[in-house]
Structures are given as structure tokens and as C-alpha cells.
C-alpha positions as CSV (number, residue, x, y, z in Angstrom):
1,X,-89.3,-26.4,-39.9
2,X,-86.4,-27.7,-37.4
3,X,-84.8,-24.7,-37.5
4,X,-87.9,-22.8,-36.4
5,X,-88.9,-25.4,-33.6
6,X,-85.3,-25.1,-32.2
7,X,-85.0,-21.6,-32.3
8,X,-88.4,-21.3,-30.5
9,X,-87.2,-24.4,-28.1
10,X,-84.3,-21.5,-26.8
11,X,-86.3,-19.2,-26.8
12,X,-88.9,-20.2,-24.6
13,X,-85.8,-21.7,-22.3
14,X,-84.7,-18.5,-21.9
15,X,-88.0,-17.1,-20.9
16,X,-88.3,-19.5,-18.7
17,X,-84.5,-19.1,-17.1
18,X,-85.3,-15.0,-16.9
19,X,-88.9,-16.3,-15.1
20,X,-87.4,-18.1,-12.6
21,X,-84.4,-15.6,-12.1
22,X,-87.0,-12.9,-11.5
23,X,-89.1,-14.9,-9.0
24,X,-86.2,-15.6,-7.0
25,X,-84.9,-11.8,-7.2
26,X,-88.2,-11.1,-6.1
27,X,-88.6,-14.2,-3.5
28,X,-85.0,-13.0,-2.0
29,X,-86.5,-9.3,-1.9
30,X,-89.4,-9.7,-0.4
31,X,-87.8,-12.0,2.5
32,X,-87.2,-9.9,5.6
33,X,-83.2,-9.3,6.2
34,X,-81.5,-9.8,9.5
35,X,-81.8,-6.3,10.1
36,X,-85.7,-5.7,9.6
37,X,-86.0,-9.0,11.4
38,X,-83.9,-8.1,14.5
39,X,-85.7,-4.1,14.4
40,X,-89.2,-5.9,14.4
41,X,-88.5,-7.9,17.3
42,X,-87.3,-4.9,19.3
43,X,-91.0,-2.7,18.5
44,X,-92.6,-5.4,19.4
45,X,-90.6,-6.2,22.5
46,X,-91.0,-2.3,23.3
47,X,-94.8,-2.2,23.2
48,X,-95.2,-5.8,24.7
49,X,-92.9,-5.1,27.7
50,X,-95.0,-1.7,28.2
51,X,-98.2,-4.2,28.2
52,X,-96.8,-6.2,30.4
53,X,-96.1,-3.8,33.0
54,X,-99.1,-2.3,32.8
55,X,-101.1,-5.7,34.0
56,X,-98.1,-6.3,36.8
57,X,-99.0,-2.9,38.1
58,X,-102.9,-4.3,38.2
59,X,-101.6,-7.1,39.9
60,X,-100.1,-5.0,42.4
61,X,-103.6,-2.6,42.6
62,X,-105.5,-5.5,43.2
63,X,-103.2,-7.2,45.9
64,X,-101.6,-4.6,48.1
65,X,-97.8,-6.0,49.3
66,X,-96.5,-6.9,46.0
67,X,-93.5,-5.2,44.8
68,X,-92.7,-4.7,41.7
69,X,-89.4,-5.4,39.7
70,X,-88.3,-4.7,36.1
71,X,-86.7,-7.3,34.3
72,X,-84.0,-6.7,31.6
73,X,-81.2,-8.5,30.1
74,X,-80.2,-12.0,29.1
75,X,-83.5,-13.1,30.6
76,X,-85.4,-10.8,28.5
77,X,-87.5,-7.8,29.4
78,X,-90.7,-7.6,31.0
79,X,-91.7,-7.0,34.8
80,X,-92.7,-9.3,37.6
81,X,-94.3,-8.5,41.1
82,X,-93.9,-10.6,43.9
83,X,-94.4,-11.0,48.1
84,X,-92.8,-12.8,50.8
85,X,-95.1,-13.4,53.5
86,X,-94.7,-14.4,56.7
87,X,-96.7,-16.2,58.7
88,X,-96.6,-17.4,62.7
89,X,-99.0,-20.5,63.3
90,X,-98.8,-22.1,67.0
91,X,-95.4,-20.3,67.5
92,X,-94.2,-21.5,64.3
93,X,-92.6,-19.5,61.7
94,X,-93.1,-20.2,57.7
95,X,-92.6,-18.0,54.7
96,X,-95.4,-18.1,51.8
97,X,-93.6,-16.7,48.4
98,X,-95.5,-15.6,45.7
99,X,-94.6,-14.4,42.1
100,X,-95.2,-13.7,38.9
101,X,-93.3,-12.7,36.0
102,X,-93.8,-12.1,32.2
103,X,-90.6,-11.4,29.8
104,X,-90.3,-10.8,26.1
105,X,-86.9,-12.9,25.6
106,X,-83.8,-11.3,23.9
107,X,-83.7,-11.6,19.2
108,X,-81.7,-14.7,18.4
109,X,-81.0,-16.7,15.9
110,X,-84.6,-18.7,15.7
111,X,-86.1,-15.6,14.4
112,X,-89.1,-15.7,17.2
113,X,-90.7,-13.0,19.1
114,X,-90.6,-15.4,22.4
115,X,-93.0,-14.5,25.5
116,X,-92.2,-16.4,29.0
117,X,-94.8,-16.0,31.7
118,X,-94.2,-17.9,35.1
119,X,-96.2,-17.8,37.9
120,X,-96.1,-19.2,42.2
121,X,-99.1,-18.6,44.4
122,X,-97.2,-19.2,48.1
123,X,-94.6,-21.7,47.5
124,X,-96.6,-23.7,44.4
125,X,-95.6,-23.3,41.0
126,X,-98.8,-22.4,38.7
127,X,-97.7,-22.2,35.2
128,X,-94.4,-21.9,33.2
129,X,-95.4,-21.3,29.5
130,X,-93.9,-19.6,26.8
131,X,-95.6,-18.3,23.3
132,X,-93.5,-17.9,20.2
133,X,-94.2,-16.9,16.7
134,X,-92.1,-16.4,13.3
135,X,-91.1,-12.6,14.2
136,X,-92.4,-12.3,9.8
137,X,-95.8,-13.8,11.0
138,X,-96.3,-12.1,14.8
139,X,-99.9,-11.0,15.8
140,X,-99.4,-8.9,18.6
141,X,-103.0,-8.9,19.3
142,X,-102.5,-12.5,19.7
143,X,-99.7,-11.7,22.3
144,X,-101.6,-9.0,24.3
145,X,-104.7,-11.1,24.7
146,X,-102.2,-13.7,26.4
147,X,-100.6,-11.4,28.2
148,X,-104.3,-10.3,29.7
149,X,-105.1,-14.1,30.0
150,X,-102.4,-15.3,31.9
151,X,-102.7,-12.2,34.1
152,X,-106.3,-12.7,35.3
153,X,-105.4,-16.4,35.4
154,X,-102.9,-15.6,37.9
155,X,-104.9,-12.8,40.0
156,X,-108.0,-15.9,40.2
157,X,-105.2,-18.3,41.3
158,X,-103.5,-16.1,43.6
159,X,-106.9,-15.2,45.3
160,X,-108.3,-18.4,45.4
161,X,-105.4,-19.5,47.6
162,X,-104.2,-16.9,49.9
163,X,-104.9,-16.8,53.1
């Protein structure tokens, strides 16, 4: 009767060892590698930066004197528009700078798809946010509807306080 409990004792420990060696072969396969990881961030950053553009451009539409510049490199990539204006009060000369400027941020090591939006309406910061998700658990719905958001936040700030 020992000899029966022991030998079912090993066995069920070895069907429990080849359990848990399978779940982690299958936990370790199932976990994105560096590769997919880093290949992810760059389609997403590809159609973000194409969104991003796009609303920069309706910026510009909506707001004739902007300019627009693309942005690219250790910054990230993205677009911003912007405009110097001048202005002569009384004989008196001031400048009134404007810009926004949106930027998918370069893969590192963190593993986040990292948006940066920042935004001046004549010499007065507006916002300076950023938005980052596990690259494994990105919505890029999520992203676009912020990209829209801070957009139109931006076109009612801007036109609220020009002149």
C-alpha cells in the first residue's frame, strides 16, 4: 500500500513539474520579444505621426500664418505649426509666439508607445502632457481621440486669445 502511495506521490510530482514547465514555455511564448515590441512601436508611430499631421494641417486651415514643421529624431516624430507675430502698439514693438506641437517619442527601453503634445498661444504656455501605454496593451483609438482632443483644445485656446 506504501509502495503504491509513493509511486503515485512521483508521479503526480512529475505532472505537476511538466504543468508548470509547460505554462512557463507557453507564458515565455506568448510574451512579445524585443523585436515585435520595438516593430509595434514603429506602426503605431507611423500611423500616429500621419494623424498628427493631418490635425496640424487643420490647425494651419483654420488659422492662416502658421507654418508648419516636421519633427523627427531624438525628440520623436510628429509635426508642429507655429507663428511669430508682430505687433506695433503706440510705437512699440512686441512679438506674440505661438505653437503647437505633437510627437510620438522614439522605442526605448520602458516599452511605451509615448505621445507628447505641447502647446503656446502668444507667449503663454497652455499644456505640456504626455500619454503612454504598455506598447502590449496600446489602443490607438485611445491615442487618436487625444490627438483630436488636444487639437481642438488648442484651436479654442488659440482663438479665444488672439488678437
Amino acid at each position: 500500500m506504501s509502495d503504491d502511495f509513493q509511486s503515485r506521490l512521483e508521479s503526480a510530482i512529475q505532472r505537476g513539474q511538466r504543468r508548470r514547465d509547460h505554462s512557463a514555455s507557453e507564458a515565455k511564448r506568448k510574451e512579445l520579444t524585443e523585436e515585435e515590441l520595438k516593430r509595434l512601436h514603429t506602426s503605431y508611430r507611423l500611423s500616429l505621426s500621419e494623424r498628427i499631421e493631418a490635425k496640424m494641417r487643420s490647425i494651419i486651415d483654420a488659422f492662416p500664418g502658421f507654418r508648419q514643421e516636421s519633427l523627427f529624431g531624438e525628440i520623436g516624430w510628429g509635426s508642429a505649426c507655429y507663428r511669430d507675430d508682430l505687433r506695433i502698439k503706440s510705437g512699440r514693438r512686441s512679438n506674440a509666439y505661438s505653437r503647437f506641437e505633437m510627437v510620438i517619442r522614439p522605442y526605448s527601453d520602458l516599452r511605451v508607445l509615448d505621445l507628447k503634445g505641447k502647446a503656446t498661444v502668444e507667449n503663454g504656455e497652455i499644456f505640456n502632457r504626455s500619454l503612454f501605454r504598455d506598447i502590449a496593451e496600446v489602443d490607438v483609438q485611445e491615442f487618436e481621440e487625444v490627438i483630436d482632443a488636444w487639437t481642438i483644445e488648442y484651436a479654442e485656446q488659440y482663438a479665444a486669445k488672439s488678437v
